[in-house]
Every structure is written in C-alpha cells, then in structure tokens.
C-alpha positions, 0 to 999 in steps of 0.5 A: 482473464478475458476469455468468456468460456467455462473453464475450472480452477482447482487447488490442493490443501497447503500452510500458505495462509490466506488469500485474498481476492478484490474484482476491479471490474463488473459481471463476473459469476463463479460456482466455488465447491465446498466438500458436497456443497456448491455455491454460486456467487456474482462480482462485481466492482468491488466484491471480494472473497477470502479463502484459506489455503488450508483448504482444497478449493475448486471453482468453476469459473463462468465469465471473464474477470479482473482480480487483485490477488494478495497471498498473506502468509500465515506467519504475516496473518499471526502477527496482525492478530496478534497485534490487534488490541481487544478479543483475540481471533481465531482465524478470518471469515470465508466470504465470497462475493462481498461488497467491501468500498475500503479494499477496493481502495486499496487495491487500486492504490496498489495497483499502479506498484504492481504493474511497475514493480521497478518503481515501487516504493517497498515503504508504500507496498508495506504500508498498504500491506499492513493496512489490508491485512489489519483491516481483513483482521478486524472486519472479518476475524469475528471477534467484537470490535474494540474501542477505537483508540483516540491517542495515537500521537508518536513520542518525540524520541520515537518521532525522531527515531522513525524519522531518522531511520526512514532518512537514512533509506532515501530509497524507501528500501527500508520497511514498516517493520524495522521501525515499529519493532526500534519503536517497540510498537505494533506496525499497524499502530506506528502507521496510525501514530505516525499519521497522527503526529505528523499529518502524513503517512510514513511514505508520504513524509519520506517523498516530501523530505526527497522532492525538498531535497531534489529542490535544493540540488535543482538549484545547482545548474550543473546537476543533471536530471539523472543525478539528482533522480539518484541522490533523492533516491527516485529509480530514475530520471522518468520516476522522479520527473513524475513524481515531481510534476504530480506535486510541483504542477510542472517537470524538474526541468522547467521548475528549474528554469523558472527559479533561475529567471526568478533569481536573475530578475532585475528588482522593479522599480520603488522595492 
C-alpha cells in the first residue's frame, strides 16, 4: 500500500491459523488493538508480526508499507509442532515489530515465486513453506530449543527412493510431503537430510538433474528451444532460457552453438 494516509483494518475471529507478516521496506508504524489495550509499533526492513486468527484484530495503519503475508493453516501449524523433537509448544508467540534476518531471507527467496506464480516450482514454494513454519515453531513457540541434531544423512534406500520420486515429476509438481511421508520421515528433517546427504536441496538437485537432461537433448540439433523447455519440465522456452543462463553463464541457444563448434573443430596440429 502506497497511500500515506490513516486508514483501519479490522478482522473477526476465525479457525484460519496464523498469520505471519514480513515488511520488505523501511518506515512503517501500526497501533494494533488488543481488547482495552493498544499498542504502537515501528517496521522497518525486516520487522515482522505474528498474530492468530483466532483472534479479533483491528489496527490502525499510519504510513505506507510493503509486506509479505503468509497464511498458515492450523492443520499446517499442528504438524510442524508436532514434528519438532524436544518440548512440544503449545501455540506461537504474538510479536509485532520484531527484527528477524532469517525470515527476511526467506521472503525474499520467495518473493520472485509469488509474483510469477506461473513459473513457480511447487517443490521450491514447499521447501520454503516448511522451512518458515519450522522455524516460526522453533523460535517463537516458547518451548526450549532442543539439541541440534548432528546426523542427519538419508539411508541409501531413502536417497534413492527420494530421488527417484522427484525424477518421476521433472516438473517439481511433486511435493515435500509425498516424499518425507514414503521415507516415513518428518518434512522439515527430510530437507536437512537430504541437503546433508547430497550437498543440495531437494529443488536444487531436481534443476540439476533438468539442465543435465536439457544438455544432452541441446546436443540434438533438430530439438527446438521449446521442445526441449517441456521435456525438462521448464513452464517455457523463457523459463528455461533463464534458468539456464543463471547456471550456464550463457542462453541454451549459444550454448548450443558453442558445442557444435567445438564438435567440429579440426584437431590441432602434434594432439
């Protein structure tokens, strides 16, 4: 909202979860009302707020501001708790205007996926999905911190069952879920493991395996671009031509055209 003028925001009590706000901007000032009791509260970059719909919730909304919102469900928020090791929590904290470095990072990962939903890789919104709300579990659902875990390597059976089930959705259509709960795992552990085991995360192994696959059919001179954007499971020849680039250093196309000259490169002279 870019208009710098009063105005009030008001939400009755519903079974929606928890909201989560993340300011991506400077200067923003709020007086939220609790029952009889208000409070005033400065956001800046990086300050956010966590509130349960379960309560009525009206603010008054001073200056201009720029928030990612993320709606957690209960039923999503009840299956972090309950996959945290240690103290079990009862419910999350409600802060407002709390510096937090790590969910402004994560926001801005996310943010590119929200304003391209089209393009977005659902493995990757998981991901990130899972990772926000264990981390909103174990940082604000006032419980003590458990010891951190120092051997989380995937079985060889589960390695291979993960990555064979992420090969059968070259899309990323399939979710962090299906594969923790074929693993019997918990999601947020499953990401930890898995990154542990193979030195990326789920996402991120997946591209590799689709930008190996997209060289070997670039190879193929009568592939078009388009072609093989959907056999690698890219939403188009833009989305694959980005992707691409950002790891290649250089477009499909010329990539292309750099290996045909390299193929066809006369031997030099004493090899």
């Amino acid at each position: 909202m870019a208009q710098p003028h009063l105005h009030h925001v008001e939400t009755e009590p519903s079974a929606r979860g928890v909201l989560l706000g993340i300011s991506m901007r400077d200067g923003h000032s709020r007086r939220i009302v609790a029952g009889r009791h208000a409070s005033c509260h400065d956001f800046d970059r990086g300050s956010i707020y966590i509130r349960g719909f379960s309560e009525r919730y009206r603010a008054d909304i001073r200056r201009p501001f720029d928030f990612v919102l993320l709606e957690i469900s209960q039923a999503s928020l009840d299956r972090a708790i309950e996959e945290k090791p240690g103290k079990r929590v009862g419910s999350l904290a409600h802060v407002a205007g709390v510096r937090d470095e790590v969910l402004l990072n994560l926001a801005e990962a996310l943010a590119p996926a929200l304003e391209n939903p089209a393009g977005a890789s659902m493995l990757f919104v998981e991901q990130l999905s899972v990772a926000m709300t264990s981390y909103l579990v174990e940082t604000y659902g006032g419980a003590a911190t458990s010891a951190p875990r120092t051997n989380r390597i995937l079985s060889r059976s589960h390695e291979a069952r993960a990555k064979e089930m992420l090969r059968s959705k070259f899309d990323g259509s399939i979710s962090i879920t299906e594969i923790a709960d074929a693993c019997g795992l918990s999601r947020s552990y499953f990401i930890h493991a898995f990154r542990e085991t193979t030195g990326c995360t789920p996402h991120q192994w997946l591209i590799a395996q689709r930008l190996e696959h997209a060289r070997a059919l670039l190879m193929n001179a009568g592939a078009s671009l388009a072609d093989i954007a959907a056999a690698c499971g890219f939403a188009d020849q833009s989305h694959f031509s980005r992707v691409f680039s950002q790891h290649a250093g250089v477009p499909p196309g010329i990539w292309r055209r750099r290996m045909r000259v390299a193929d066809t490169a006369p031997p030099r002279p004493g090899f």
